[in-house]
DRENMI-646114 format. One record per atom (N, C-alpha, C): y, z, x. Coordinates in steps of 0.1 Angstrom, whole numbers, padded with zeros to 4 digits, always signed. Layout:
N
YZX
...
***
This chain:
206
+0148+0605-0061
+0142+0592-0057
+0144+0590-0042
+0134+0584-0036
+0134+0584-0018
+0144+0572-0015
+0151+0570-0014
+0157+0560-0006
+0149+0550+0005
+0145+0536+0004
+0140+0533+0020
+0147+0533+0028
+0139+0535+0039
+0141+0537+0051
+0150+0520+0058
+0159+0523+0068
+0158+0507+0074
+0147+0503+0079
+0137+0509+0090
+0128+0507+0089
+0123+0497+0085
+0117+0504+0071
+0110+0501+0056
+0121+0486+0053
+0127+0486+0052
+0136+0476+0046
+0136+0461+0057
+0135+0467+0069
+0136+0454+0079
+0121+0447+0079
+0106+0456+0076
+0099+0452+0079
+0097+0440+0068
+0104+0447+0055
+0102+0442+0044
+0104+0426+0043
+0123+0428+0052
+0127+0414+0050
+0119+0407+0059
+0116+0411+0070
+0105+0402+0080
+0091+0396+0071
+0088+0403+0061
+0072+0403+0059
+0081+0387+0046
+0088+0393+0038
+0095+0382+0033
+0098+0367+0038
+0105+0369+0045
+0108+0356+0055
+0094+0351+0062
+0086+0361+0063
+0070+0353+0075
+0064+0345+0061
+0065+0356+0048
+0056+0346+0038
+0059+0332+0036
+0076+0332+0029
+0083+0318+0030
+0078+0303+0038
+0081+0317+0053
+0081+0304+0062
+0064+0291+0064
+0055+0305+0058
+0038+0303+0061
+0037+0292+0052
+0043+0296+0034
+0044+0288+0022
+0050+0273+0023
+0060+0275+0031
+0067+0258+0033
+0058+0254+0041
+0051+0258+0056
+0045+0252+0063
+0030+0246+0056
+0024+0255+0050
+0013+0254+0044
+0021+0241+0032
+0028+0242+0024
+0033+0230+0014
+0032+0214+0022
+0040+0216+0035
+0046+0207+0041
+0030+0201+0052
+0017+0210+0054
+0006+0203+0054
+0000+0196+0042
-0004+0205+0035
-0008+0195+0022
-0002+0184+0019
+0010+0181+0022
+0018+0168+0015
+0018+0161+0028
+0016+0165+0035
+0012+0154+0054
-0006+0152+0049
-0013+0161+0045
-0026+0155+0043
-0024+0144+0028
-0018+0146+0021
-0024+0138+0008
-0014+0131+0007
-0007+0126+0018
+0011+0116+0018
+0004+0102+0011
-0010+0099+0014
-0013+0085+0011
-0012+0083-0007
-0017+0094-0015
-0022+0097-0026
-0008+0099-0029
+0001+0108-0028
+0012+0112-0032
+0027+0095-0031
+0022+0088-0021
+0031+0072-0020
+0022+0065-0032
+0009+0066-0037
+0000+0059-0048
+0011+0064-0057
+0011+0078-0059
+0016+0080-0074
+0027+0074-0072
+0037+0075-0064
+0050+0076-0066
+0051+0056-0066
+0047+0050-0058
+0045+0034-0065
+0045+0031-0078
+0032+0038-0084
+0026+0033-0099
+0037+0039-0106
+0044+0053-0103
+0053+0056-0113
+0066+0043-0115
+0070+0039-0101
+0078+0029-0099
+0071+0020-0106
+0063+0015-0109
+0056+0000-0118
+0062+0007-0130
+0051+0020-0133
+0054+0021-0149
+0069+0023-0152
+0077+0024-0143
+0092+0028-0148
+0100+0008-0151
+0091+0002-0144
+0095-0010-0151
+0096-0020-0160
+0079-0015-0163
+0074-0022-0178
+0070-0008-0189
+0078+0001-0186
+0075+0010-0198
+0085+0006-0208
+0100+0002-0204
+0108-0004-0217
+0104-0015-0222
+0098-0022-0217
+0088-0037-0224
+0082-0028-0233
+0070-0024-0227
+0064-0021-0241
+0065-0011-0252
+0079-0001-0249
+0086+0004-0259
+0089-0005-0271
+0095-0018-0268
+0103-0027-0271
+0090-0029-0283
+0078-0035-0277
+0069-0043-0286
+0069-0032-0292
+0062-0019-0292
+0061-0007-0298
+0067-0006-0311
+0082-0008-0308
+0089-0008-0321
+0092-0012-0335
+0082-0025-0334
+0076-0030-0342
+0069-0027-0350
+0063-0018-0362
+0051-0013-0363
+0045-0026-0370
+0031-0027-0365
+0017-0033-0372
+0011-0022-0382
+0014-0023-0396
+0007-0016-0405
-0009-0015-0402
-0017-0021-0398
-0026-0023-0399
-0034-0020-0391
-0027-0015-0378
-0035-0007-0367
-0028+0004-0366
-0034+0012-0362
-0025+0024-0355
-0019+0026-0341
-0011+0033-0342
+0002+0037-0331
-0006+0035-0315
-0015+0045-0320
-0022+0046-0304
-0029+0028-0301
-0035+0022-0306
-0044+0009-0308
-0032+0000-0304
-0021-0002-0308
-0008-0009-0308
-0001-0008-0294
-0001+0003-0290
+0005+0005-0277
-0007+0001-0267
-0020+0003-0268
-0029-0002-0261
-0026-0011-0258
-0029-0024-0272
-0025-0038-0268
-0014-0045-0265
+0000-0037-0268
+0009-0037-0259
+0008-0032-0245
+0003-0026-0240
+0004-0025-0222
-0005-0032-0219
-0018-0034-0225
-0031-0047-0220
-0020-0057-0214
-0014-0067-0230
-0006-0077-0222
+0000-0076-0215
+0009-0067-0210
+0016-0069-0200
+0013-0065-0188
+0001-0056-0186
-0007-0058-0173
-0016-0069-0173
-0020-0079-0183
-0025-0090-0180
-0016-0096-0178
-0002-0101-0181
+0007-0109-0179
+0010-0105-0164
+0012-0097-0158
+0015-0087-0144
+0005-0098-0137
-0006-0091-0137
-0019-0097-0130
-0020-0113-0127
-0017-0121-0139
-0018-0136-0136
-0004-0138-0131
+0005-0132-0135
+0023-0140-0123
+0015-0138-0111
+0009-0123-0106
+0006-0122-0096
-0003-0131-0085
-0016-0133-0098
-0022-0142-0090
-0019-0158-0089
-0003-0165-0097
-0002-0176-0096
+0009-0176-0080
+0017-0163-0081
+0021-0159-0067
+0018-0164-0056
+0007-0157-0060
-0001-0159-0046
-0010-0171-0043
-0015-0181-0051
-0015-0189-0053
-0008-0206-0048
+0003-0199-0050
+0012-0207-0050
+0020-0205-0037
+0015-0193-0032
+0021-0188-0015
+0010-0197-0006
-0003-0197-0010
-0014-0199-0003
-0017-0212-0002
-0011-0222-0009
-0012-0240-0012
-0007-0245+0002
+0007-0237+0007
+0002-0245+0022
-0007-0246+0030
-0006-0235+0033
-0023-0229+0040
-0035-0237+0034
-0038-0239+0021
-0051-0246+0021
-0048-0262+0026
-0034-0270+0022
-0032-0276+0027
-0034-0283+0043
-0029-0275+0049
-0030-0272+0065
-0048-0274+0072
-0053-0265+0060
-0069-0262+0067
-0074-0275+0062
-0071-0282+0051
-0078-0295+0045
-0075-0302+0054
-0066-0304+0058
-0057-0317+0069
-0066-0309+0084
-0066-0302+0090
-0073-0301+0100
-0089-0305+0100
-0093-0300+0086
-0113-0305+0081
-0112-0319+0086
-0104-0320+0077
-0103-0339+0076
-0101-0344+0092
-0097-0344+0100
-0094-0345+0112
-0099-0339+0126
-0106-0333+0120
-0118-0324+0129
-0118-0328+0147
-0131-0340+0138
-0138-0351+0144
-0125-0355+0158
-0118-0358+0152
-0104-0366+0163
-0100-0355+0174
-0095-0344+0167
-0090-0330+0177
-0103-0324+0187
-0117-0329+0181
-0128-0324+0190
-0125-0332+0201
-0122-0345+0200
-0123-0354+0212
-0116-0348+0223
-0101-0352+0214
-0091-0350+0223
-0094-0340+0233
-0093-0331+0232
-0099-0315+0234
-0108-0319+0245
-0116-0327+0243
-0127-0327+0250
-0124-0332+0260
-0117-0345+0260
-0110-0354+0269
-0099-0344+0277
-0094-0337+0276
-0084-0325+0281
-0087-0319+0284
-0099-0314+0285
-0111-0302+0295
-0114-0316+0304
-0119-0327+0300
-0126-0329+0312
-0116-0338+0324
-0103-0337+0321
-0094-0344+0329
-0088-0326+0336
-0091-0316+0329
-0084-0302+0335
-0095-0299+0345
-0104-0306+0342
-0118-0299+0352
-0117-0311+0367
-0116-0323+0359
-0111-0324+0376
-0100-0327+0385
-0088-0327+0380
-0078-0319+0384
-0083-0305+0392
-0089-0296+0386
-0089-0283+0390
-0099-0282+0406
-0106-0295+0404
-0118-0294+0417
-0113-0305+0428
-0100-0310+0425
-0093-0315+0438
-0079-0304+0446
-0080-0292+0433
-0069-0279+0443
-0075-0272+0451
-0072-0270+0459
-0071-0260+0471
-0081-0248+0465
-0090-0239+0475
-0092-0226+0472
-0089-0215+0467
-0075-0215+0474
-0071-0205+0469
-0064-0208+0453
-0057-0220+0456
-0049-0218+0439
-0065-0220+0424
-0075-0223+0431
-0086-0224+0427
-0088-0204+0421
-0086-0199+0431
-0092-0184+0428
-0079-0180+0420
-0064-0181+0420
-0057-0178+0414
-0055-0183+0399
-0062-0197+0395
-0060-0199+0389
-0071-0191+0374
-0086-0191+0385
-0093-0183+0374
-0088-0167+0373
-0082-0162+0381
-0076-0150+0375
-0066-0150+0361
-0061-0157+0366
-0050-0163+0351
-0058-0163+0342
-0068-0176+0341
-0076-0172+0331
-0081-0162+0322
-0087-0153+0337
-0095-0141+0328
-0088-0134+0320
-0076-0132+0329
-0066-0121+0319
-0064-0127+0306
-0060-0142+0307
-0056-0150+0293
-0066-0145+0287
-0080-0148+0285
-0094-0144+0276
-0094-0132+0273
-0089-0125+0279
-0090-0106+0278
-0078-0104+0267
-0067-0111+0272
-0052-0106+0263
-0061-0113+0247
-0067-0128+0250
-0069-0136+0237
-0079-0123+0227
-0089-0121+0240
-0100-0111+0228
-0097-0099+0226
-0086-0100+0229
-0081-0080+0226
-0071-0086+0213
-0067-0098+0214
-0055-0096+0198
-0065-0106+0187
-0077-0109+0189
-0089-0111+0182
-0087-0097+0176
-0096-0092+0182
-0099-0075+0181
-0088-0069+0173
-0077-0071+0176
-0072-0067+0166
-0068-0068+0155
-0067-0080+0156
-0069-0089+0139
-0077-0086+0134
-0094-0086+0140
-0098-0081+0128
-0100-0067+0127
-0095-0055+0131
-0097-0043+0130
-0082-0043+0117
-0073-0051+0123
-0062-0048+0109
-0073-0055+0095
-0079-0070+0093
-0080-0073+0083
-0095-0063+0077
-0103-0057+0086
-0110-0048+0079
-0100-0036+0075
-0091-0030+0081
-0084-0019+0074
-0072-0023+0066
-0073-0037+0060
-0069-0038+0051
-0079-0038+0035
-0091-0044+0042
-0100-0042+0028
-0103-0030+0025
-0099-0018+0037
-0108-0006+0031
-0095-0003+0023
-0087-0003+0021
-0070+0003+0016
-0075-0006+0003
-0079-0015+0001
-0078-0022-0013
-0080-0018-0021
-0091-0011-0020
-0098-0001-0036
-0082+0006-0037
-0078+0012-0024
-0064+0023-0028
-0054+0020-0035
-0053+0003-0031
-0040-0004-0034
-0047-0005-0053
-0061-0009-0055
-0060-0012-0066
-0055-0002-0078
-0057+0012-0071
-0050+0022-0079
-0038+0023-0087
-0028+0016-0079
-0014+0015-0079
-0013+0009-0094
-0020-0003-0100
-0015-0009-0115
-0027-0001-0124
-0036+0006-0119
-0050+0018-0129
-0039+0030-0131
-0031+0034-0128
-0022+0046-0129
-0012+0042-0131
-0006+0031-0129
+0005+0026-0143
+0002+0023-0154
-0010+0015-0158
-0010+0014-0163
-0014+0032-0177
-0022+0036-0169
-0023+0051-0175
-0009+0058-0176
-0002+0057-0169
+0011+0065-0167
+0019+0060-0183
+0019+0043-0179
+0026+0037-0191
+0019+0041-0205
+0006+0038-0207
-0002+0042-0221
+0002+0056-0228
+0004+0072-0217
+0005+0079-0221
+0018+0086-0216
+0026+0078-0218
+0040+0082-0212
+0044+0096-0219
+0042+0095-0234
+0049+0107-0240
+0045+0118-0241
+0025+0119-0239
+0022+0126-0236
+0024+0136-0224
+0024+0125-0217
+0025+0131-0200
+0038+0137-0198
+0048+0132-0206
+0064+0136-0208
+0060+0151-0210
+0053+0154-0222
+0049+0167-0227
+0044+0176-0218
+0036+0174-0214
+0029+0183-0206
+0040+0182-0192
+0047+0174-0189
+0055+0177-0175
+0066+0188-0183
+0073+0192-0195
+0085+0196-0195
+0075+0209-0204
+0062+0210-0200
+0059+0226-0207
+0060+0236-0197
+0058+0227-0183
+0061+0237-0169
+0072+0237-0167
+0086+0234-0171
+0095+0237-0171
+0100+0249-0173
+0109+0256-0167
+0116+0267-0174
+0126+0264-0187
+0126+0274-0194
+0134+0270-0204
+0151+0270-0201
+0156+0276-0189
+0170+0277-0182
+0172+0260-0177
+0161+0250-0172
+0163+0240-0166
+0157+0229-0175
+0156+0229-0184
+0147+0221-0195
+0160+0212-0198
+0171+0215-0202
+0182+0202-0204
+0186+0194-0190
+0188+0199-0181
+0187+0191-0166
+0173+0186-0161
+0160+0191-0165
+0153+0180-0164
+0149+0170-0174
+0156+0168-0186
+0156+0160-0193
+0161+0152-0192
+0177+0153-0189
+0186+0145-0183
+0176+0135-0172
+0172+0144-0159
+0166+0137-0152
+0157+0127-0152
***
């Protein structure tokens, strides 16, 4: 039998070590391209790891009269509809100042236009008994003020449009808990068939 060569053996370990290193890089792109998809799953798993013992709980109950699968349905319905309305009284109930505020300013409009109005027109002539020069320094001030004002405009709304486009994404987050939650034991199944059978009690444990 031929013995390899070192040669043969060094190229070997090199060709070994280049694959590795190509495999993590190549892993460690995919998971930088799909990081947004892969923070979705790992969220919704976080939901479903909260309200999966709820609806164990009701589960254990049995209803003779429906089946196992039908029962667990209506067990996770409710409690992603119960989820959904805390959420929306949340926020709700975050947002009452705020409509507050905007009602009290409607209502008062009319008053703050004046004022306003009255305060431009005492700033306007103030401004045409200054001097020239503080006249030219002062519309500089300005312009920048209008530039800084319309650039954090601009930004506000470039954040609240890329916040609506993420919404559909965000709405994922309780569509895959709730799937996660409905088919827990299946999903259980099929995660511990790819398992080895040497690591099958340590990921079970896990």
């Amino acid at each position: 039998m031929n013995t390899p060569s070192r040669v043969d053996s060094t190229i070997e370990l090199i060709w070994r070590i280049g694959l590795r290193i190509v495999l993590w890089v190549g892993s460690i792109y995919v998971i930088y391209r799909v990081r947004s998809i892969i923070m979705f799953i790992i969220l919704a798993a976080v939901l479903t790891y909260m309200v999966l013992p709820i609806v164990d709980l009701m589960c254990a109950y049995r209803i003779h009269f429906i089946s196992r699968r039908v029962q667990r349905l209506i067990a996770t319905l409710l409690i992603f509809v119960g989820l959904a309305a805390l959420t929306i009284a949340m926020f709700i109930q975050f947002a009452k100042p705020f409509k507050i505020e905007l009602d009290e300013l409607a209502k008062n409009s009319d008053i703050y236009v004046r004022q306003l109005h009255g305060i431009a027109v005492q700033a306007q002539r103030r401004y045409q008994d200054l001097p020239a020069d503080t006249q030219s320094f002062l519309q500089q001030g300005i312009h920048t003020a209008l530039g800084s004002a319309t650039k954090w405009i601009g930004d506000v709304g470039n954040a609240t449009i890329g916040f609506f486009k993420h919404f559909v994404e965000i709405i994922l987050i309780p569509v895959l808990a709730f799937y996660f939650t409905l088919d827990s034991k299946s999903l259980k199944r099929d995660f511990m068939a790819v398992i080895p059978r040497s690591r099958l009690r340590e990921a079970l444990g896990l």
